[in-house]
PyMOL CGO cylinders between C-alpha atoms (Angstrom):
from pymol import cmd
from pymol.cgo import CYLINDER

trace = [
    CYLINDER, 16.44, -9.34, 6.98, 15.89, -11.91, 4.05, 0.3, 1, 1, 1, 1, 1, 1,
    CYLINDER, 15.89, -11.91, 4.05, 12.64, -13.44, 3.02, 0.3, 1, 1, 1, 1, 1, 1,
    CYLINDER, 12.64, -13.44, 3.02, 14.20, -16.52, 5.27, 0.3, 1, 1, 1, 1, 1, 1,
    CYLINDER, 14.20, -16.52, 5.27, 14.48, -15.31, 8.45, 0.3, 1, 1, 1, 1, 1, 1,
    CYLINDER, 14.48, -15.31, 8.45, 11.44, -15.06, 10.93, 0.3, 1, 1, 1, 1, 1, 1,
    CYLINDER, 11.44, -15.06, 10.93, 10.96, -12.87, 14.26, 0.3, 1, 1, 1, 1, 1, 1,
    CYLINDER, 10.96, -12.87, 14.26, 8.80, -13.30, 16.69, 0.3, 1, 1, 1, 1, 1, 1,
    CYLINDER, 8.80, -13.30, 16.69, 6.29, -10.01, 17.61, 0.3, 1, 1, 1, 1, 1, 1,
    CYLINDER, 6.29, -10.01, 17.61, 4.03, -11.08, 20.33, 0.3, 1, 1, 1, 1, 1, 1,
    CYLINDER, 4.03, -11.08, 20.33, 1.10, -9.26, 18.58, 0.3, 1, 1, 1, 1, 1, 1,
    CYLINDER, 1.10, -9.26, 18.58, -2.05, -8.07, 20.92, 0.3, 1, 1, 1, 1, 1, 1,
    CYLINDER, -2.05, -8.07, 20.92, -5.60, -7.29, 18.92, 0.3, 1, 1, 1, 1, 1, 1,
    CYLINDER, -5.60, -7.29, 18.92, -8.51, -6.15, 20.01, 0.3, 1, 1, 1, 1, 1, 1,
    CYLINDER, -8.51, -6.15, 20.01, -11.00, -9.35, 20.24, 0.3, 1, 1, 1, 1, 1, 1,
    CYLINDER, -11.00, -9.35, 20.24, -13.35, -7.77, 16.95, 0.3, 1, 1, 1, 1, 1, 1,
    CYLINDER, -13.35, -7.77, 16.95, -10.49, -7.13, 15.31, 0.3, 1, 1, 1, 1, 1, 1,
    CYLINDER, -10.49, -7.13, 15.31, -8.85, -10.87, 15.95, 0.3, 1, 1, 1, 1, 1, 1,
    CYLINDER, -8.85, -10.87, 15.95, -12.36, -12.65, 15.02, 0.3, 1, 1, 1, 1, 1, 1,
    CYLINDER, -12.36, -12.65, 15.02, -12.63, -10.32, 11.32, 0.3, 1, 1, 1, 1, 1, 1,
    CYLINDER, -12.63, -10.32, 11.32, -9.36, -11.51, 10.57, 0.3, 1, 1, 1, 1, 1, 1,
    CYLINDER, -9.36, -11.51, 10.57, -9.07, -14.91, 11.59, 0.3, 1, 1, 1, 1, 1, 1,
    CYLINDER, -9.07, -14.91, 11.59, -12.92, -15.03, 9.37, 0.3, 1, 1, 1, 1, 1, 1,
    CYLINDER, -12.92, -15.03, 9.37, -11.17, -13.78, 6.52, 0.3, 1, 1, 1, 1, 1, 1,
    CYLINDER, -11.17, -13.78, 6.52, -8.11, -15.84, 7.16, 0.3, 1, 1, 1, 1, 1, 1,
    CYLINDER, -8.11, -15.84, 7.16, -10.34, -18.88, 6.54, 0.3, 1, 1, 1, 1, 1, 1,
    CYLINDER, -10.34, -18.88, 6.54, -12.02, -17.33, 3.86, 0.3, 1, 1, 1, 1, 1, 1,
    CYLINDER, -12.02, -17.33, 3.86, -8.81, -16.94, 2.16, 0.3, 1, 1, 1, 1, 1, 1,
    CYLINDER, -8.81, -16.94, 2.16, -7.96, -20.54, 2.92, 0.3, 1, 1, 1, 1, 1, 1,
    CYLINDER, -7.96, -20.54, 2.92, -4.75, -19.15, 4.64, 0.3, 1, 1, 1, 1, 1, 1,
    CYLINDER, -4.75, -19.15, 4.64, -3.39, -19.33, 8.52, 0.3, 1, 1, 1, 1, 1, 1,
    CYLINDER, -3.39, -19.33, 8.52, -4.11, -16.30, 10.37, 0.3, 1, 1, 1, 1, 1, 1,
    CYLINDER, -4.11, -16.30, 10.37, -0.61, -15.53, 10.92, 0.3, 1, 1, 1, 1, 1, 1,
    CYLINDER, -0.61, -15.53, 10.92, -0.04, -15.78, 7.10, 0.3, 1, 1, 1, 1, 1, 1,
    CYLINDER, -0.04, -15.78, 7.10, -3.02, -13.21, 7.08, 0.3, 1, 1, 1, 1, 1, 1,
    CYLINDER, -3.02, -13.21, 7.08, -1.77, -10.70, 8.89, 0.3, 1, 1, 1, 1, 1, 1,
    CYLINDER, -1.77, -10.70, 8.89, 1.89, -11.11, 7.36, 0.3, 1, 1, 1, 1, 1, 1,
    CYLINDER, 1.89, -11.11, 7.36, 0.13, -10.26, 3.85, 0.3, 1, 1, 1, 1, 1, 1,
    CYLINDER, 0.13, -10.26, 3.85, -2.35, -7.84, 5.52, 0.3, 1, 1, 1, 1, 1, 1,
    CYLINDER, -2.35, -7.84, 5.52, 1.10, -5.62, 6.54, 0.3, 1, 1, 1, 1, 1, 1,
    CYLINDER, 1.10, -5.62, 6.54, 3.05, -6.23, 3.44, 0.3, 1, 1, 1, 1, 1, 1,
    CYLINDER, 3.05, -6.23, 3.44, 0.48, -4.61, 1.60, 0.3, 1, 1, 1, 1, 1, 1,
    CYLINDER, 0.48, -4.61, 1.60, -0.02, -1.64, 4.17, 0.3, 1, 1, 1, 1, 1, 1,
    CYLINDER, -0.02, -1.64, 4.17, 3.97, -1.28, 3.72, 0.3, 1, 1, 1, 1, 1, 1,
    CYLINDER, 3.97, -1.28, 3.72, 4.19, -1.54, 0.06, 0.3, 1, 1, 1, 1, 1, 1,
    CYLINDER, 4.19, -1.54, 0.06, 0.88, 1.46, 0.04, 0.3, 1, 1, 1, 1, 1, 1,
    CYLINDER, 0.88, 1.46, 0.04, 2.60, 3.56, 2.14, 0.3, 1, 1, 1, 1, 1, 1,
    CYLINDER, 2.60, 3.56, 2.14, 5.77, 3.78, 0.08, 0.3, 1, 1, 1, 1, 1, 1,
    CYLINDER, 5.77, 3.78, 0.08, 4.02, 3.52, -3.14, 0.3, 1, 1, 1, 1, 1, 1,
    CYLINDER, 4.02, 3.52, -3.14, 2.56, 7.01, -1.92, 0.3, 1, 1, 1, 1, 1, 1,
    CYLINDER, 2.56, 7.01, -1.92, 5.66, 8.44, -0.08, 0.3, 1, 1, 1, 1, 1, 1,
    CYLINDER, 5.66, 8.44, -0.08, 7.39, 7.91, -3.44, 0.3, 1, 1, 1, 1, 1, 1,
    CYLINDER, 7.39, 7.91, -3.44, 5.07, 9.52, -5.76, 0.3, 1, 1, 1, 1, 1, 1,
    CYLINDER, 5.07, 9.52, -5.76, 4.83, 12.62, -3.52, 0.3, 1, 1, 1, 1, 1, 1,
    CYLINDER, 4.83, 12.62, -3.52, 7.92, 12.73, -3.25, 0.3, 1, 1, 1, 1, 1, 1,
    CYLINDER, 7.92, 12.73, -3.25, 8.43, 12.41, -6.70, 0.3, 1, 1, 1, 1, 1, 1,
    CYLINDER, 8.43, 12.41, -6.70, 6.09, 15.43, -7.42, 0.3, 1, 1, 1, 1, 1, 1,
    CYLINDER, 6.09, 15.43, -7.42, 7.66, 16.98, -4.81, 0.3, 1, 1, 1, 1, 1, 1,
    CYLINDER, 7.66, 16.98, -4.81, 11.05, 17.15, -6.87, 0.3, 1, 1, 1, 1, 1, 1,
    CYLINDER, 11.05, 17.15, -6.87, 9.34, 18.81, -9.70, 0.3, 1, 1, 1, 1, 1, 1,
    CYLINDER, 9.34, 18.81, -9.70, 7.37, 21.35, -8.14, 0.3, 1, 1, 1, 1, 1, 1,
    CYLINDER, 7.37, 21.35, -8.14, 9.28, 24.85, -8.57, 0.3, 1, 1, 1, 1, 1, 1,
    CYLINDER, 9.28, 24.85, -8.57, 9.55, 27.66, -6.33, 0.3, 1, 1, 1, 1, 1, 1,
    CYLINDER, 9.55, 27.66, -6.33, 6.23, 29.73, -6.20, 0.3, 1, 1, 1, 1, 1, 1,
    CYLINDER, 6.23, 29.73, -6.20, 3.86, 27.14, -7.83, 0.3, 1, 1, 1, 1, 1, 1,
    CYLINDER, 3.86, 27.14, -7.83, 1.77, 27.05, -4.53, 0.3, 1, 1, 1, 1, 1, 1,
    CYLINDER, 1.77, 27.05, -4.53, 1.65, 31.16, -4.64, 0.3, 1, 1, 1, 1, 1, 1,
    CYLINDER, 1.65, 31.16, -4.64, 0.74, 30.51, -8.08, 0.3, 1, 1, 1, 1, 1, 1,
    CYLINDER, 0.74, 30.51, -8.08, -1.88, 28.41, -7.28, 0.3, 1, 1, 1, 1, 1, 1,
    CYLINDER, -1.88, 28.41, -7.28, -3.44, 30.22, -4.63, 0.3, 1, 1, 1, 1, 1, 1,
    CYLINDER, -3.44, 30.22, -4.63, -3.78, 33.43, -6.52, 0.3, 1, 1, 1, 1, 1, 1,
    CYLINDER, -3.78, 33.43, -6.52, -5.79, 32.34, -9.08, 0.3, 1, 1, 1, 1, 1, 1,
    CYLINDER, -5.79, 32.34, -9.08, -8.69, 31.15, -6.45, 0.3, 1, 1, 1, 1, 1, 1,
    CYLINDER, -8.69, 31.15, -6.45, -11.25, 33.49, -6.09, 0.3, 1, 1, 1, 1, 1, 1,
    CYLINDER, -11.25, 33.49, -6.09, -11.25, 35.28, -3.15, 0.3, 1, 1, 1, 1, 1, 1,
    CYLINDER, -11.25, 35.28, -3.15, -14.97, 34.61, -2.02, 0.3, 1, 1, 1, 1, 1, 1,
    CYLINDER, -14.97, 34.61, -2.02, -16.12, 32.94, 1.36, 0.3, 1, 1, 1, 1, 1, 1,
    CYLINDER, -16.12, 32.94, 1.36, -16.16, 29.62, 2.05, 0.3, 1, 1, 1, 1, 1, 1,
    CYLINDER, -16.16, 29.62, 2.05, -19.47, 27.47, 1.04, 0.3, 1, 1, 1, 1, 1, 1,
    CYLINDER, -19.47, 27.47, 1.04, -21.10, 27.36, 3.87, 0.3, 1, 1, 1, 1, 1, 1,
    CYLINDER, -21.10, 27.36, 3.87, -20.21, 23.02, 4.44, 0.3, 1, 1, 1, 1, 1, 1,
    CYLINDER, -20.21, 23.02, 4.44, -16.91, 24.35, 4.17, 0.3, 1, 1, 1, 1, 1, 1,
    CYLINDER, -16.91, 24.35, 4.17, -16.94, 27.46, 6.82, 0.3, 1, 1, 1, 1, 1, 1,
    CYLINDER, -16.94, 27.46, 6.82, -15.24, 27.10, 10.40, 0.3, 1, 1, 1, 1, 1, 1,
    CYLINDER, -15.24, 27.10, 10.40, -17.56, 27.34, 12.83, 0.3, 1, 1, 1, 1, 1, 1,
    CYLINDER, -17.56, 27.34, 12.83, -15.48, 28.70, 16.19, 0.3, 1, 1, 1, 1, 1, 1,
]
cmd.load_cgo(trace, "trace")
């Protein structure tokens, strides 16, 4: 799809949701549809900003690092914010 082309997505919000972005819509001087187009662009371009870097580190990390890792903790119990209750 090029930056030319439009589809139409028969989007359904809840009401609160609708109101806080229409409110910053006109805050922002901007339709609400133009809103919500920038709202997911930037959702989009977050997500693969952080799929890239993991992957990324991902690539570099060599076998046994996370045995590495884990050895060198201390084998103590948890803090007690941190225990599982069952």
């Amino acid at each position: 799809m090029t930056q030319t082309q439009r589809y139409k997505y028969p989007l359904q919000l809840p009401q609160s949701l609708k109101e806080t972005a229409a409110r910053m819509a006109q805050e922002d001087g901007v339709s609400l549809n133009q809103w919500i187009v920038s709202a997911v662009a930037q959702k989009i371009g977050a997500v693969e900003t952080a799929d890239d870097f993991l992957k990324a580190r991902a690539g570099t990390a060599k076998h046994g690092d996370l045995t590495r890792l884990l050895d060198r903790a201390p084998n103590v119990p948890p803090a007690p914010e941190d225990a599982i209750n069952d």
